[in-house]
C-alpha positions as CSV (number, residue, x, y, z in Angstrom):
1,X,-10.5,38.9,27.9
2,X,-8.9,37.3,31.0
3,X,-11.7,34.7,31.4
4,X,-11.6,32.7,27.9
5,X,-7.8,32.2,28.7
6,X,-9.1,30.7,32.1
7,X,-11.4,28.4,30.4
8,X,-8.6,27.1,27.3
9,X,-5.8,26.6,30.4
10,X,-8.6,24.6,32.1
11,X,-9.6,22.5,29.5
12,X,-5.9,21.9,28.5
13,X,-5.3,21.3,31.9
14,X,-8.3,18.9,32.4
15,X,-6.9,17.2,29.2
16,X,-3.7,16.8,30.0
17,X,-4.6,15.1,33.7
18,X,-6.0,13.0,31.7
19,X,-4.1,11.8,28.9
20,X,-0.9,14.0,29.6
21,X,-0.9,16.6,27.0
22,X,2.1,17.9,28.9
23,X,4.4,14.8,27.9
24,X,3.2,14.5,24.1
25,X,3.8,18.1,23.1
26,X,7.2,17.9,25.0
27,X,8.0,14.8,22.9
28,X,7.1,16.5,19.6
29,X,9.3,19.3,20.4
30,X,12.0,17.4,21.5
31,X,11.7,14.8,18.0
32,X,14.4,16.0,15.3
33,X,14.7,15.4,11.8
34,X,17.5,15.0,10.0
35,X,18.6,17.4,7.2
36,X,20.9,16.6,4.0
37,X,20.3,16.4,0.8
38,X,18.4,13.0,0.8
39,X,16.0,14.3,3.5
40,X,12.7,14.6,0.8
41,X,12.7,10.9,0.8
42,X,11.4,11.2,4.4
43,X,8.5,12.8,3.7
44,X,7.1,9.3,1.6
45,X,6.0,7.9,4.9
46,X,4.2,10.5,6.1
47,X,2.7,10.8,2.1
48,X,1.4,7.4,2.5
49,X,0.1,7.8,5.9
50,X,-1.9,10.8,4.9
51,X,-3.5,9.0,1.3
52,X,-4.4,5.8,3.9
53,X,-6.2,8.4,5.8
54,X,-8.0,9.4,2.5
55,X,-8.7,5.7,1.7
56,X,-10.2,5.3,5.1
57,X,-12.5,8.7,5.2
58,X,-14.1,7.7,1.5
59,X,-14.1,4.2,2.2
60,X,-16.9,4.6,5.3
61,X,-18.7,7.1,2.8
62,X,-18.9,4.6,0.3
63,X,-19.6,1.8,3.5
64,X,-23.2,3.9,3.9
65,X,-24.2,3.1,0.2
66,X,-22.8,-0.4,-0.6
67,X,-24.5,-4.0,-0.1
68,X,-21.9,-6.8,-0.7
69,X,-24.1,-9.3,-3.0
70,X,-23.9,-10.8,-6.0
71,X,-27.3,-9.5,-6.9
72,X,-26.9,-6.2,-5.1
73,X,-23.2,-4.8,-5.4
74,X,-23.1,-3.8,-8.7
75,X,-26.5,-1.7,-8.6
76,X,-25.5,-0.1,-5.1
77,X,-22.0,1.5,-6.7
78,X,-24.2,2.4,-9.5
79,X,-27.0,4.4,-7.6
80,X,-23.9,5.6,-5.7
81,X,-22.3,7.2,-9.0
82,X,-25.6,8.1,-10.5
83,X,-27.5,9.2,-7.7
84,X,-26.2,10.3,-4.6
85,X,-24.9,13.9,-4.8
86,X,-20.7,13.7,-5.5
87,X,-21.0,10.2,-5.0
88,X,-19.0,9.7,-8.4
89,X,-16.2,12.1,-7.0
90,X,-15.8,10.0,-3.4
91,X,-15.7,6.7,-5.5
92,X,-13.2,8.1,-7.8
93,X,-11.1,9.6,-4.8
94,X,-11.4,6.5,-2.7
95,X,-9.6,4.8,-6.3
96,X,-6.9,6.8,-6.7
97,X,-6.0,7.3,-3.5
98,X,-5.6,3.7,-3.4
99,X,-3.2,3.7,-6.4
100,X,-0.9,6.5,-5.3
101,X,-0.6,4.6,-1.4
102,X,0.9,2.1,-3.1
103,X,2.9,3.6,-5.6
104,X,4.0,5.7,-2.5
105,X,4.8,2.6,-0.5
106,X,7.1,0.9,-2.8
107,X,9.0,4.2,-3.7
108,X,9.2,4.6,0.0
109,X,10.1,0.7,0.2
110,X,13.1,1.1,-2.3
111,X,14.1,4.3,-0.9
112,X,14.9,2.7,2.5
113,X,16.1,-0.2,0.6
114,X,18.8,2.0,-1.2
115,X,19.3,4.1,1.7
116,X,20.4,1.3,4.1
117,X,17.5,2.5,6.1
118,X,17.0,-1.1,7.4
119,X,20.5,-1.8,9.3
120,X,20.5,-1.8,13.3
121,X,19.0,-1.4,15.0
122,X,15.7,-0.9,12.5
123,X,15.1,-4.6,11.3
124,X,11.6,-4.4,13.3
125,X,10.7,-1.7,11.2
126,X,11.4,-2.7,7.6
127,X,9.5,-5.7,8.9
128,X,6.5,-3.6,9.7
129,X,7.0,-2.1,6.9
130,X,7.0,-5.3,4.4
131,X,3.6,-5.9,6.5
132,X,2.0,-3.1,5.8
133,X,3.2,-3.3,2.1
134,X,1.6,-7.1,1.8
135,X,-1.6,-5.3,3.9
136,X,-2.1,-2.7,0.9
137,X,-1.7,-4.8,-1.8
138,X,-4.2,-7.4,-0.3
139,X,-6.5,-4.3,0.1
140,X,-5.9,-4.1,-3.5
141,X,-6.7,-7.5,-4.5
142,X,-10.2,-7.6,-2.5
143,X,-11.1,-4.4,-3.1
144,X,-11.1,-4.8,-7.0
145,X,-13.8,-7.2,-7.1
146,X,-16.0,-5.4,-4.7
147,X,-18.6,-3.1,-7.8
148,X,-18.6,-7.0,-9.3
149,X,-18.4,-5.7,-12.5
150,X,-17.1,-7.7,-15.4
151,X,-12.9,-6.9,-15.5
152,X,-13.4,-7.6,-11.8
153,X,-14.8,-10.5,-11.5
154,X,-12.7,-12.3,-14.3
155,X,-9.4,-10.5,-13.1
156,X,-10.6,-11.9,-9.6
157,X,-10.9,-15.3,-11.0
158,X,-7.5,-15.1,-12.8
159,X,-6.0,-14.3,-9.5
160,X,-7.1,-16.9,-7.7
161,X,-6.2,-19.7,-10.1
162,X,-3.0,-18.2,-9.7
163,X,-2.9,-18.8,-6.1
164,X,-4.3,-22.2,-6.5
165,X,-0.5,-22.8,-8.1
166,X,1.2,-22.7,-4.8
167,X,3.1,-26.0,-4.0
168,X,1.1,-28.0,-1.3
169,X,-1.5,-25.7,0.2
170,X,-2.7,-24.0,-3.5
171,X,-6.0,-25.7,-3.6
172,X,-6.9,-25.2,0.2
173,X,-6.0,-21.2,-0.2
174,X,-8.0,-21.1,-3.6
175,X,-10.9,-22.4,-2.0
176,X,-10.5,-20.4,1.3
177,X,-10.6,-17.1,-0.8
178,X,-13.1,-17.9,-3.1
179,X,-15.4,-19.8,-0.6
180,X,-16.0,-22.4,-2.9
181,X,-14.8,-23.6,-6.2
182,X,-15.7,-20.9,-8.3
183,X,-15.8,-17.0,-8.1
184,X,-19.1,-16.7,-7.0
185,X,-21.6,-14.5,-4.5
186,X,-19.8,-16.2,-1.8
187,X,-16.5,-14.6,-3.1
188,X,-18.1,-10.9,-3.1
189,X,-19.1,-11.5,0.3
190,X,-15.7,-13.1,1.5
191,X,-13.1,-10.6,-0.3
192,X,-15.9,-7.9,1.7
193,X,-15.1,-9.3,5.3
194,X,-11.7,-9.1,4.6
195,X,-11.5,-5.7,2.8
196,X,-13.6,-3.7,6.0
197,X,-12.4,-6.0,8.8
198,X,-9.8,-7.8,8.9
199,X,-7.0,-6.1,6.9
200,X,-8.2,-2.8,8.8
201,X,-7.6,-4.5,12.5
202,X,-4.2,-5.9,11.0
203,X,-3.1,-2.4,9.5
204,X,-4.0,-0.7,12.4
205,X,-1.8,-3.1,14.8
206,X,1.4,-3.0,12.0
207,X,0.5,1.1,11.6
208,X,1.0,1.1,15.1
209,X,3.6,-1.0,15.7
210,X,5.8,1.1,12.5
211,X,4.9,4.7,14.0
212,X,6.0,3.4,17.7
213,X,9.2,2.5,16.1
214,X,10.1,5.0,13.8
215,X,9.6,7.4,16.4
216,X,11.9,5.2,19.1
217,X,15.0,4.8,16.4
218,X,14.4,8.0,15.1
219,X,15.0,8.4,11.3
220,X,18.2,7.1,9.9
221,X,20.8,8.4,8.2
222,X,22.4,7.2,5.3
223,X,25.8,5.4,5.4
224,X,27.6,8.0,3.1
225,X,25.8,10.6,4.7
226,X,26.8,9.6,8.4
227,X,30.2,8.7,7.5
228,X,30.9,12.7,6.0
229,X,29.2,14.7,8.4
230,X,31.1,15.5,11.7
231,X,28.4,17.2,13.0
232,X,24.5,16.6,11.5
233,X,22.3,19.4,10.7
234,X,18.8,18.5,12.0
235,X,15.2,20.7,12.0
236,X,12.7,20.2,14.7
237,X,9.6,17.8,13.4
238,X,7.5,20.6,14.6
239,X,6.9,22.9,12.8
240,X,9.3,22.5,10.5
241,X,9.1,19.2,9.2
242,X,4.8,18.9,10.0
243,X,4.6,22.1,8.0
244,X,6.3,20.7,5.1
245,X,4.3,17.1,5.5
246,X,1.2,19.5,5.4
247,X,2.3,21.2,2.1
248,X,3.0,18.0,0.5
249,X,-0.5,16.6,1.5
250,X,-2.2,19.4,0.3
251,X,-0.3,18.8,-3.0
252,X,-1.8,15.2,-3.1
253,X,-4.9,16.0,-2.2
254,X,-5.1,18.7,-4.9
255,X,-3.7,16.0,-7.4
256,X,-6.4,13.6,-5.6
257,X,-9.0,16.2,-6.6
258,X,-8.1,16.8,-10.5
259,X,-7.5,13.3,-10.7
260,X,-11.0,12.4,-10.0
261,X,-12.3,15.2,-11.7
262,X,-10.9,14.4,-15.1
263,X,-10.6,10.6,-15.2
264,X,-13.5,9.5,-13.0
265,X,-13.9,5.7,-12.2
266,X,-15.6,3.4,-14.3
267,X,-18.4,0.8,-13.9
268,X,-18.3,-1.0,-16.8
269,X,-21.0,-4.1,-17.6
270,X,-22.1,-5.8,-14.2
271,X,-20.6,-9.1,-14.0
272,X,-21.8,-12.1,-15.8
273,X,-20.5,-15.8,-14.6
274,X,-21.6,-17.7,-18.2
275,X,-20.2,-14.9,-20.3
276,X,-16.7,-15.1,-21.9
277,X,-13.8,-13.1,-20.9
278,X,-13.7,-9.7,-22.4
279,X,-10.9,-8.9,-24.4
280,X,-7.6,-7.2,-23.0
281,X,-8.4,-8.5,-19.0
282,X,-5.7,-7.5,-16.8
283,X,-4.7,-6.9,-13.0
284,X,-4.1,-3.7,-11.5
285,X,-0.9,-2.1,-12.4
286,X,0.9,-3.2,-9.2
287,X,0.2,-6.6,-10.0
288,X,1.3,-6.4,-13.8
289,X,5.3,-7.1,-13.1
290,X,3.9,-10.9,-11.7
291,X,1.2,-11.4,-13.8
292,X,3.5,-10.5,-16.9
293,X,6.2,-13.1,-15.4
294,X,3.7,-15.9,-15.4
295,X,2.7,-15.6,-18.9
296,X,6.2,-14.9,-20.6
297,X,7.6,-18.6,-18.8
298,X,7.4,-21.4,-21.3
299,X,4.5,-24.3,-20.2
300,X,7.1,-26.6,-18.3
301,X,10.5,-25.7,-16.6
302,X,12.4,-28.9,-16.0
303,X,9.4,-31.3,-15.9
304,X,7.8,-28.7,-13.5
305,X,4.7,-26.5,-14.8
306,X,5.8,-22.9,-15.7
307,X,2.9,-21.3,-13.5
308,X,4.0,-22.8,-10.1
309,X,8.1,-22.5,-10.8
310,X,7.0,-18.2,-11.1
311,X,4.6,-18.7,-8.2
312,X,7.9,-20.3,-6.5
313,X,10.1,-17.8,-7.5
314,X,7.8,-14.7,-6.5
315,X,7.7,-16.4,-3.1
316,X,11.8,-16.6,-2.5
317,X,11.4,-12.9,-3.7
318,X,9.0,-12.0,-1.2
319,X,11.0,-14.0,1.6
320,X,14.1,-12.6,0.2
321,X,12.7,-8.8,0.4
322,X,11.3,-9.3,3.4
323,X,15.2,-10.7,5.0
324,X,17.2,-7.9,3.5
325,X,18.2,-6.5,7.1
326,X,19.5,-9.7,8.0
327,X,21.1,-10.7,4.6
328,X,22.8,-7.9,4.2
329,X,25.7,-7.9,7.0
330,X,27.8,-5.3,5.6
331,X,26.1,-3.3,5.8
332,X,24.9,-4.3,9.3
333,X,28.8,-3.9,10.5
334,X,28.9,-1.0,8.6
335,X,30.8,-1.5,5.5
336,X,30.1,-0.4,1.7
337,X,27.2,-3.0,0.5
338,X,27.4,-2.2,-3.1
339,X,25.6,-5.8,-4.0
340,X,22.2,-5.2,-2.3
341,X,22.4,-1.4,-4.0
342,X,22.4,-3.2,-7.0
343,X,19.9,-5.9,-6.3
344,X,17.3,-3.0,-5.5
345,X,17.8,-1.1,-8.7
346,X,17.6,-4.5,-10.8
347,X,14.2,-5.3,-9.0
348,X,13.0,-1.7,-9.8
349,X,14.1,-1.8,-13.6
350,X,12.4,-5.2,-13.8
351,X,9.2,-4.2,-12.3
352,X,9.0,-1.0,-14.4
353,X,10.1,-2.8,-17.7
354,X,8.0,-5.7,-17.2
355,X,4.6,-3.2,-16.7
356,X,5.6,-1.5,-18.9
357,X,5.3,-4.2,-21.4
358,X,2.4,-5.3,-20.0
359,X,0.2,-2.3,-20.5
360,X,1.7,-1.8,-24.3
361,X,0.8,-5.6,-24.9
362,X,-2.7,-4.8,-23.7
363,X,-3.5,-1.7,-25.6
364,X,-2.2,-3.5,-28.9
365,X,-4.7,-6.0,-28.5
């Protein structure tokens, strides 16, 4: 019995010459977590990191089937669904998955927003944060078009008219996304490049970057919280905290797994250029709020066209979002900030209301 011991403290000692195993399981015992009665909002993070990893594993599965053509894509994620063996299920996981990360990321997002999770010295990390946000939704965006079937291809071309709106530099970004003037093959093949290469190398730099920081600031605690508690109760991240992480990712992944299973992803009719726009198009839910905006605003808002005032607007918002930890200076020195409480829940009443009314609209059509 003496000499497999031998051989595991060898290899851990070979190991941790190497890459210093010592130091990183010292670190994870000494990381702490705090614990009050808002701590289940940190588990969000680790939620989204574990359905990223999800979107990653099924993504290279579905890598191995896939040609990214006009005349190819659509019979590739066909022969996928219809002929390799739980091909259906690992397209159907890698689409959910995609919509719970980012349902996960913006309750995370407005979690730290309500939380004052942002104030000093964590501006770098809601930063990171709003990047990785803008990287998931643009994974979103490109992603959707990728089986070029026919919702896809005209949402596509919906959204890019859209961004064609922007003040100065709409038609050069139209034209750099579509690569051309038109959704076309060359569009399939672009919105591919950026889908499996360059949003990856940018979320793994911003994942990187986020992680590094939320472990050197530790996790924050909220203002109310902080300013009761003479003495915080904490738990050590492991096991305590990783154990309940795991719990909570098996939960998704069973959800994951019935999702799939009972409301598999679609095909639909392969994409058609000449044909008309089928009835009741739409963007992906997370994309509803804007989309929604942009039709309710009249034609012309003094003398300016309607589209590029909400194109505008949703800019400011972004810029606004994206500024909150240095906007909001109460909260910085430490004071009540009552207004950016209720600036958050306005923005999340908005959203929900205005998808809301965009899916009814739809299925009354």
């Amino acid at each position: 019995m003496a000499t497999p011991d031998r051989r595991q403290w060898g290899v851990w000692q070979w190991l941790d010459e190497r890459i210093g195993l010592a130091d990183l399981a010292k670190l994870a015992r000494k990381k702490e977590v705090p614990v009050h009665r808002h701590s289940i909002w940190y588990y969000l993070g680790g939620m989204t990191l574990f359905l990223l990893m999800v979107q990653v594993t099924t993504g290279i599965l579905l890598l191995l089937y896939y040609r990214p053509s006009a005349e190819e894509a659509y019979e590739s994620v066909q022969f996928l669904m219809a002929e390799v063996q739980f091909g259906w299920l690992i397209r159907s996981i890698h689409s959910w998955a995609a919509n719970l990360m980012i349902f996960t990321l913006f309750v995370h997002l407005f979690s730290v927003w309500l939380l004052k999770a942002y104030r000093p010295p964590r501006e770098l990390t809601w930063l990171s944060g709003m990047g990785l946000l803008g990287l998931a939704l643009g994974f979103g965006f490109t992603g959707y078009l990728l089986p070029w079937n026919e919702l896809a291809y005209f949402a596509t071309k919906v959204g890019t008219e859209i961004t064609g709106a922007v003040p100065v530099v709409g038609s050069f970004l139209g034209r750099l996304l579509r690569g051309g003037d038109e959704v076309t093959g060359a569009t399939l093949t672009r919105f591919y490049g950026i889908h499996v290469a360059i949003l990856p190398a940018l979320t793994v730099f911003l994942l990187g970057l986020h992680l590094f920081l939320v472990q050197r600031h530790g996790m924050s605690v909220p203002p109310n919280v902080e300013g009761h508690q003479a003495a915080r109760r904490v738990m050590p991240f492991v096991p305590n905290f990783l154990l309940r992480d795991l719990v909570g990712w098996l939960s998704a992944l069973a959800i994951l797994a019935a999702l799939a299973a009972y409301y598999p992803a679609e095909l639909g009719q392969k994409a058609d250029p000449f044909a008309s726009a089928p009835v009741g198009i739409k963007p992906e839910w997370y994309f509803m709020f804007m989309f929604k905006t942009l039709k309710y605003l009249p034609a012309s808002i003094l003398g300016i066209e309607g589209e590029i005032v909400g194109v505008i607007g949703f800019g400011l918002g972004g810029l606004f979002l994206l500024l909150v930890p240095f906007l909001d200076r109460r909260t910085a020195r430490g004071e009540p900030s009552h207004l950016f409480t209720m600036i958050g829940i306005m923005v999340i009443v908005y959203m929900i209301v205005l998808t809301y009314l965009g899916y009814t609209e739809v299925a009354t059509q």
